[in-house]
C-alpha positions in Angstrom: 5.0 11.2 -4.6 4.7 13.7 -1.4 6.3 16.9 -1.9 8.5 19.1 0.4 5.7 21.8 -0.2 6.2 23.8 3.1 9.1 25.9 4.1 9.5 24.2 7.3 9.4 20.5 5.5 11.8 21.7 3.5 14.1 22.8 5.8 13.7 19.6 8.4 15.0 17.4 5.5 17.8 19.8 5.1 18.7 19.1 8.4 17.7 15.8 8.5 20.0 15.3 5.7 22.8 17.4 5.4 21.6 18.8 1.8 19.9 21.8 0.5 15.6 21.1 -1.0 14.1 23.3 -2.2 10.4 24.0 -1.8 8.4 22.6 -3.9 4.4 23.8 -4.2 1.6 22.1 -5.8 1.0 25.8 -7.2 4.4 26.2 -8.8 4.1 22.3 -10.4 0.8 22.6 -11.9 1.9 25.2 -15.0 4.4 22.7 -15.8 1.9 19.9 -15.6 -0.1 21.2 -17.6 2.1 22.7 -20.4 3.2 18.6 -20.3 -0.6 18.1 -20.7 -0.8 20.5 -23.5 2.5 19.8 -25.1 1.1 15.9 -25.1 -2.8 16.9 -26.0 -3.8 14.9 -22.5 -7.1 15.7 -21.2 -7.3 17.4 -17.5 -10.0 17.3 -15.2 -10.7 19.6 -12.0 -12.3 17.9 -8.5 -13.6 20.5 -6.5 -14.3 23.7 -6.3 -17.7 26.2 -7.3 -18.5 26.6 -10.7 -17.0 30.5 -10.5 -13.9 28.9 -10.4 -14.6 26.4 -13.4 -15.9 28.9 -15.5 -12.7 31.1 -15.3 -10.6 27.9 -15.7 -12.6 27.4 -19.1 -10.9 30.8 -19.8 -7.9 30.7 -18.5 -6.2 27.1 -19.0 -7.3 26.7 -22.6 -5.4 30.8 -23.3 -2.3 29.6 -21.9 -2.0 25.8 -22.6 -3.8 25.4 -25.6 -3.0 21.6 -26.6 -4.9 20.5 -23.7 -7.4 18.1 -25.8 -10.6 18.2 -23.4 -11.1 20.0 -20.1 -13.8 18.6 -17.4 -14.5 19.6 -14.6 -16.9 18.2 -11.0 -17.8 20.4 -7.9 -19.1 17.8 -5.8 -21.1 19.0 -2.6 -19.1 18.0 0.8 -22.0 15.3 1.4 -21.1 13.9 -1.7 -17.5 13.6 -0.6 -18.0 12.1 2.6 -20.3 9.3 1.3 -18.1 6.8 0.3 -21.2 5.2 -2.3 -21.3 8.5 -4.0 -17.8 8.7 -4.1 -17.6 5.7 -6.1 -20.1 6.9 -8.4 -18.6 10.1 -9.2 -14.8 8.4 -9.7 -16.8 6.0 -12.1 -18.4 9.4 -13.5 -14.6 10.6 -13.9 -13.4 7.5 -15.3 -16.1 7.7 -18.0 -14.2 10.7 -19.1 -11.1 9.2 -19.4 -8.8 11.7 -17.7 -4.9 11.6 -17.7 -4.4 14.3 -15.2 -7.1 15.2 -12.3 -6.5 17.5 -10.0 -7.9 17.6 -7.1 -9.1 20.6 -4.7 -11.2 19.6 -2.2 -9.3 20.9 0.9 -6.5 19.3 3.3 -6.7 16.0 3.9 -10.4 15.7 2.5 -8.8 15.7 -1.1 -5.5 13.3 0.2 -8.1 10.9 1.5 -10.2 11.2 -1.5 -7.0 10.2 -3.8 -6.3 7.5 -1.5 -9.6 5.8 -1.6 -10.8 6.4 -4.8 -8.4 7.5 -7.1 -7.8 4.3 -9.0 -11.3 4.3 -9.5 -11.1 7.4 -11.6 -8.5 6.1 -14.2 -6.8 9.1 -14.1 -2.8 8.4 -14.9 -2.0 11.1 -12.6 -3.9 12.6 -9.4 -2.7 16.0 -7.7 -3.8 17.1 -5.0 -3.0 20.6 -4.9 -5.7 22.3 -3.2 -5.3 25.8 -3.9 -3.6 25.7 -7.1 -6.3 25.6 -9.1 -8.1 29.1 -7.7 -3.9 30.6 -8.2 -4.2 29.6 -11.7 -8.1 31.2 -12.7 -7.0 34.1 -10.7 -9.6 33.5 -7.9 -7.2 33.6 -4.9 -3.6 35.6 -5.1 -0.4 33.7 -3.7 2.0 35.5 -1.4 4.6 38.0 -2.9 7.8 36.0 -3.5 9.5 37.6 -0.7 7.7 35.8 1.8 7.4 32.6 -0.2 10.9 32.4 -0.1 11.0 33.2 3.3 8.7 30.9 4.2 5.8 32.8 5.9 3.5 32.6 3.0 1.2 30.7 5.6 0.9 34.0 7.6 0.0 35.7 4.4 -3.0 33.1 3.2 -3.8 33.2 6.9 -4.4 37.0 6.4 -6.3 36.7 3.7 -8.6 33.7 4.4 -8.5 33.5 8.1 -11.9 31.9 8.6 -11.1 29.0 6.4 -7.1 28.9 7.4 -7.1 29.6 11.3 -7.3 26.3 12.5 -5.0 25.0 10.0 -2.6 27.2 10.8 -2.7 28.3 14.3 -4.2 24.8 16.3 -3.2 21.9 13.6 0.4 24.3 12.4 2.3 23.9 16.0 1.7 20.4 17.0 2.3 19.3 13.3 5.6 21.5 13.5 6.6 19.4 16.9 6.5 16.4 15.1 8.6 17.6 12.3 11.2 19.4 14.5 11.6 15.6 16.2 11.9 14.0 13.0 14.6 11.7 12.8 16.1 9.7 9.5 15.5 5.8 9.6 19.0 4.1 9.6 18.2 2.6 6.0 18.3 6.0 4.5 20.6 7.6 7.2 23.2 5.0 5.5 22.5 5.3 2.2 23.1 9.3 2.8 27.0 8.7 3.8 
């Protein structure tokens, strides 16, 4: 399932289809995935990031959803990722610990890739990749004031707090990624099944 994450994705299938969606990001799903989890004592693994962040989701995800039966978590090096061998070892290492729900942080599309490839492997019953969510939920990155979420210029505000990592997402990858969308059309199959 892709989600209309992004203000502007949001509003081209507006337009695209003549009805309102609403955005939709990975940050605002995962509390509800994981009071599921809790609610259904699932276990929950984390792919990716540095152990500061795993020791402050040790903290913080068991305090707020408590029935979570068994948290894990993996910070694989970059090398690690890109080797497709090792990737198959650690999604057999991640199957061993028979996770329902992994989510996955290892950066845009590194961790969409990742899912694609190897995410049966894991076992997991459900694979998110919602990048920063993870570091919104220990605390260890701050999301945009809801003003400008709902505006939809939360980009320009993680831009101004991380532009090293975000620039080129943003400012070379953003515009011709925003052509693209702005020439979206609807196939005929679902144009029709819209009227």
């Amino acid at each position: 399932m892709l989600l209309a994450d992004g203000a502007p994705i949001a509003a081209c299938a507006g337009r695209l289809t003549g009805h309102a969606w609403p955005r939709l990001a990975g940050a605002d799903l995962l509390p509800m995935i994981l009071a599921e989890s809790a609610a259904a004592h699932r276990t929950v693994g984390f792919l990716g990031g540095f152990p500061d962040l795993h020791r402050k989701l040790e903290v913080t995800v068991p305090k707020y959803f408590p029935g979570i039966a068994r948290l894990q978590f993996w910070g694989p090096e970059r090398d690690e990722i890109e080797d497709p061998e090792r990737s198959r070892q650690l999604a057999r290492k991640i199957e061993r610990y028979a996770v329902d729900v992994l989510v996955v942080g290892l950066g845009k599309p590194r961790q969409e890739l990742w899912i694609d490839h190897y995410g049966a492997s894991t076992g997991a019953r459900v694979l998110l990749a919602f990048g920063a969510a993870a570091d919104f939920l220990a605390g260890t990155a701050t999301r945009a004031p809801r003003l400008l979420r709902e505006s939809g210029l939360e980009w320009l505000y993680r831009l101004a707090r991380d532009p090293r990592r975000l620039a080129h997402r943003y400012l070379v990858e953003g515009p011709p990624a925003f052509l693209t969308l702005h020439r979206a059309r609807l196939a005929p199959e679902f144009r029709s099944a819209l009227e």
